[in-house]
N, C-alpha and C positions, 0 to 999 in steps of 0.2 A: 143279954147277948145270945144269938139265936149261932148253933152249933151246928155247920153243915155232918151230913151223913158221912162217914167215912170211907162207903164206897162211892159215894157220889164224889168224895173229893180224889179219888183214887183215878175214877172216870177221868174226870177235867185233866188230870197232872198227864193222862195218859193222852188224854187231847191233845194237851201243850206241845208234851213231846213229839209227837205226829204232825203239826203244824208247824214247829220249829225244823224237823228235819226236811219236812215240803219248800220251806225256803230257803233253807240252805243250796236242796239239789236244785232249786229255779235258779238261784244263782251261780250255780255253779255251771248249769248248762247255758246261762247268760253270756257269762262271760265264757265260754267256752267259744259258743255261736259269734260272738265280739269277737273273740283271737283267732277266729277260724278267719273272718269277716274282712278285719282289716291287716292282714298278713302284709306290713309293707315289703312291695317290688325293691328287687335287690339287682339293675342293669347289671351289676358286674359279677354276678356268681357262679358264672361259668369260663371268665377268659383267662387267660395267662399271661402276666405280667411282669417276670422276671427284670424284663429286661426294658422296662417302661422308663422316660423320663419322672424320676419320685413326685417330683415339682408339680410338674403339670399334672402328672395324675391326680394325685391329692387334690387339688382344685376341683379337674375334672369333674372326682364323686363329690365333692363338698357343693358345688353347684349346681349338679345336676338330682342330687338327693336321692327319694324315690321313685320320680316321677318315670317313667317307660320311654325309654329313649336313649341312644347312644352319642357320644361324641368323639370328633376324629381332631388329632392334633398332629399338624405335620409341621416340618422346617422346609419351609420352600424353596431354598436356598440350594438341597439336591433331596430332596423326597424322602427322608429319614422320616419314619413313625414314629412321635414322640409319645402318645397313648394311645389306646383304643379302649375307651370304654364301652361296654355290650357287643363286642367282638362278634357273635351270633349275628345280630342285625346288622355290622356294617358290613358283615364278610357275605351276606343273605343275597337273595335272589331281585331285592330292588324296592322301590315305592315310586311313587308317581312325585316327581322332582318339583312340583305345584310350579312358584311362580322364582326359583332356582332359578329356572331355563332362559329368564330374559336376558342376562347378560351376554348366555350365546347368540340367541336373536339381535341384541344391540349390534354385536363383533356381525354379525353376517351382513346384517344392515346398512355398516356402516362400510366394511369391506367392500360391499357389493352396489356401492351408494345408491341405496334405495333412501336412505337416509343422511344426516348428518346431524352433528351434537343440535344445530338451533333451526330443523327443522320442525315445524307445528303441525301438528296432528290434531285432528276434530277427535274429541272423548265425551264428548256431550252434544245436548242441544246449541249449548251458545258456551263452547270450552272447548279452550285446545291446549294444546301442553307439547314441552321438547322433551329431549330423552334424558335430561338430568332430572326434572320435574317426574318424567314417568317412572323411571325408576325407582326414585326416590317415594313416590306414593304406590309405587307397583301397580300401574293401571293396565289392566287388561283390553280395553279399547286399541290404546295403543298399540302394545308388543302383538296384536290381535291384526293390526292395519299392515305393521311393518314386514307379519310372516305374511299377508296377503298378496303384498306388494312383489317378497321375493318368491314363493312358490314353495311346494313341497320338496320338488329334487334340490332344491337350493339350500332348502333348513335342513333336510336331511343330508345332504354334502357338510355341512359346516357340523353338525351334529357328532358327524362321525368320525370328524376330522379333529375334533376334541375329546374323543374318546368312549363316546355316549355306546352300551352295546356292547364294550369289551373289556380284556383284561387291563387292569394298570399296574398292578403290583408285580414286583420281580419274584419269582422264587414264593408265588405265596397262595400253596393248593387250593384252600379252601372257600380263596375270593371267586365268588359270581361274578359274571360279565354286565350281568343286568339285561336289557331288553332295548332295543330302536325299532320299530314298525319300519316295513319295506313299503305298505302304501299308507295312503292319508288315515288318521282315525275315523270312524265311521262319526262320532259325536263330534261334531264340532270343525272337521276337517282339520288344516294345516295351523286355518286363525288359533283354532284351540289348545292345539302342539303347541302354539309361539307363547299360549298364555301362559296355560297350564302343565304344558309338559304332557297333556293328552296321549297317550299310549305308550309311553314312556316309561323304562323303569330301572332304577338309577342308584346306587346304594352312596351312604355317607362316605366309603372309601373312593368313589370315584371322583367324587362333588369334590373331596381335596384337592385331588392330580389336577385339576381343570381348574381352581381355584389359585392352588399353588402356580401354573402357567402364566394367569394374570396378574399376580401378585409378581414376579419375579423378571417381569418382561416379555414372556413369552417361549421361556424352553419349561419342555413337558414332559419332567424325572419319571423315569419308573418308581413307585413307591415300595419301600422296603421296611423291612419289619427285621432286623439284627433280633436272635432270638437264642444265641451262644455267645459264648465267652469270644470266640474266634470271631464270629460275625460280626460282632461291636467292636470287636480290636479294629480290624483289617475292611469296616466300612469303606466304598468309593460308592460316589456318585454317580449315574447309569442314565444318562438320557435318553429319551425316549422316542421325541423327535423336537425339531426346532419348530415353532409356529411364527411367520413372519406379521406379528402384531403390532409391533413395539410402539408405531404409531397411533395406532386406533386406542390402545388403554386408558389413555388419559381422560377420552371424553367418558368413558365405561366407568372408573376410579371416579371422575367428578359425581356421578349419578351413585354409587356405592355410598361414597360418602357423605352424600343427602342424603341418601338413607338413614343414614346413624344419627347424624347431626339435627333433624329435624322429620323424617320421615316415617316408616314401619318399621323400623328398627335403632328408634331412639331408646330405647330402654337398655341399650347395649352401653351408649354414649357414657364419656366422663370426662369431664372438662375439667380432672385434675393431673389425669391418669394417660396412657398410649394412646393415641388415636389409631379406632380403626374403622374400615369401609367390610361393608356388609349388603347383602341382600337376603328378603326373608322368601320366605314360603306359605301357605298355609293354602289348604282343602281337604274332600273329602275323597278319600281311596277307597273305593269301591271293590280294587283285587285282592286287598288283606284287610279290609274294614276298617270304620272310625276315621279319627281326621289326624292329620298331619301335622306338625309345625318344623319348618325347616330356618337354619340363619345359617349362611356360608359367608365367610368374613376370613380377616387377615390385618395385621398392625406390624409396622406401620407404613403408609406411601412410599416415603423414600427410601429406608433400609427393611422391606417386611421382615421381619423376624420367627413368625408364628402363623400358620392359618388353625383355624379352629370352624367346625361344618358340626352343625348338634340339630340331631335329628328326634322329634318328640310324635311319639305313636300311641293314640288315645281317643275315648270316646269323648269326655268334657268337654266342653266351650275354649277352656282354658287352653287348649292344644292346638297352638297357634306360632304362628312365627315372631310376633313380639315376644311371647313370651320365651322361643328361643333364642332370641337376640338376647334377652334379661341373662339366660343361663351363660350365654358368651357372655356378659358382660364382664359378668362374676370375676368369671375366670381370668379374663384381661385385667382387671384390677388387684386381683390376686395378684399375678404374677408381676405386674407394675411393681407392688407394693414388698416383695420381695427380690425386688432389683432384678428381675428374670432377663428382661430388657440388657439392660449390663452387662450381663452377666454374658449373653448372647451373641454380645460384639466384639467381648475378650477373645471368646471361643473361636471366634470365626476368623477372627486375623491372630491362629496360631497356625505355626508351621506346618505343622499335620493339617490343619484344617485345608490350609491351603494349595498343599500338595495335591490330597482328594480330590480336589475340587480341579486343580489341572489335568490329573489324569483322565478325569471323567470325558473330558471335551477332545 
């Protein structure tokens, strides 16, 4: 047996040791680079919650995880804010509303009968489609024909006339009004406004108010945020103006609820669970980068209970409006599944509740 040299083995152990501590620090600057890396997004680490519905909130983040993006949860019923998660972005300066905007295009269209629920519209070479169909697959062709049809002062009349541009909330500083263009956008003109919401810039608190109006018949609550002991006692409801609709929703509601049911915002649907009507969003925003995914919704037709508008801000593929209708979906199943629903219509036909609700008017 051949006996190495004793400095030579002195050498090697001092090698080892040098070699062991070199991978130690690689991995320690590994993982260090990894947890710098994928630091998950935290939407809610800045808002104030006190005074949130716990219910809804809990969903909320349970559904919306880490992903970049906020959700707005109101009672349409009188505009009470049941959460806000990522409070920052929905109180912010705006996004481009993508394909949001058609239902106000449908209401202008149909108000202004340039159109009607089963009129066909050419969206292809040899295809045409009505406004339950368009909605329900959000075709730009279309909502592109019917803002042609009525003009710019016309969308921009109706635009503004649902709030597009200004404040909605009562008593609440730090919401932005957002943004309406006074002329056509330079890209696309008026057709592009009708599609995309073309110059347009719109925050998830406002997409409520405008949601909540449809969902409820047609009156357009100031949205309120109770944020004391006092202010949650002694809530009333505060309208904002009446919209005379009540007619035209149902064709609007039928195209919503293609949506869910079979359209761009089936991933919302539950065929155990609340029904609800929805329309999604999705493009690319060019004034704060990355792409959008929008789904503004509400459960259910005949007694809405809930709107729920979840807003996703991101560079991946994934950042789309199905995939925000999935994050509503969540959340509507959630709250199904602990009787939220129920729970909803006790509340509403108590005396207090009732009271409010006369004073308001």
């Amino acid at each position: 047996m051949i006996k190495a040299n004793p400095a030579v083995r002195n050498i090697v152990a001092v090698f080892c040791l040098l070699l062991s501590a070199l991978a130690a620090n690689a991995a320690a600057a590994h993982h260090t680079y990894r947890s710098r890396r994928y630091i998950p997004f935290n939407p809610a680490q800045y808002d104030a919650t006190d005074y949130d519905d716990p219910e809804v909130r809990d969903l909320a983040l349970a559904a919306l995880g880490h992903v970049r993006g906020s959700v707005v949860a109101v009672d349409p019923a009188d505009g009470r804010i049941l959460t806000i998660v990522d409070q920052r972005m929905a109180f912010g300066t705006g996004f481009e509303p993508c394909s949001t905007i058609k239902p106000v295009i449908a209401l202008a269209g149909l108000k202004e009968g340039a159109i009607t629920r089963d009129t066909m519209i050419k969206v292809g070479r040899r295809r045409y489609m009505d406004l339950t169909e368009a909605m329900a697959h959000s075709n730009n062709a279309y909502f592109e024909e019917v803002g042609a049809r009525l003009g710019f002062d016309v969308v921009h009349r109706y635009d503004t006339v649902v709030g597009l541009g200004q404040r909605v909330g009562y008593n609440i500083p730090e919401e932005q009004p957002g943004y309406l263009p006074s002329l056509p956008p330079k890209f696309g003109g008026v057709a592009r406004m009708s599609s995309f919401g073309e110059g347009i810039r719109i925050t998830p608190f406002q997409l409520a108010a405008l949601i909540s109006a449809f969902a409820n018949g047609g009156t357009f609550y100031y949205l309120q945020y109770p944020r004391t002991p006092a202010e949650k006692e002694n809530f009333q409801a505060r309208v904002r103006q009446q919209l005379d609709i009540g007619g035209l929703l149902p064709d609007i509601r039928q195209g919503m609820l293609a949506a869910v049911q079979y359209g761009t915002a089936k991933r919302s649907y539950d065929p155990d669970g609340e029904q609800d009507l929805g329309k999604t969003g999705t493009c690319n925003d060019e004034s704060v980068g990355g792409r959008l995914g929008w789904f503004v919704s509400y459960a259910n037709q005949q007694h809405p209970k809930i709107v729920i508008v979840v807003l996703l801000h991101g560079g991946g593929r994934t950042i789309n409006g199905p995939y925000a209708s999935e994050i509503a979906g969540r959340i509507y199943r959630g709250l199904y599944e602990r009787n939220y629903f129920a729970n909803a219509d006790t509340n509403r036909n108590s005396p207090a509740a009732t009271l409010a609700s006369g004073s308001s008017q």
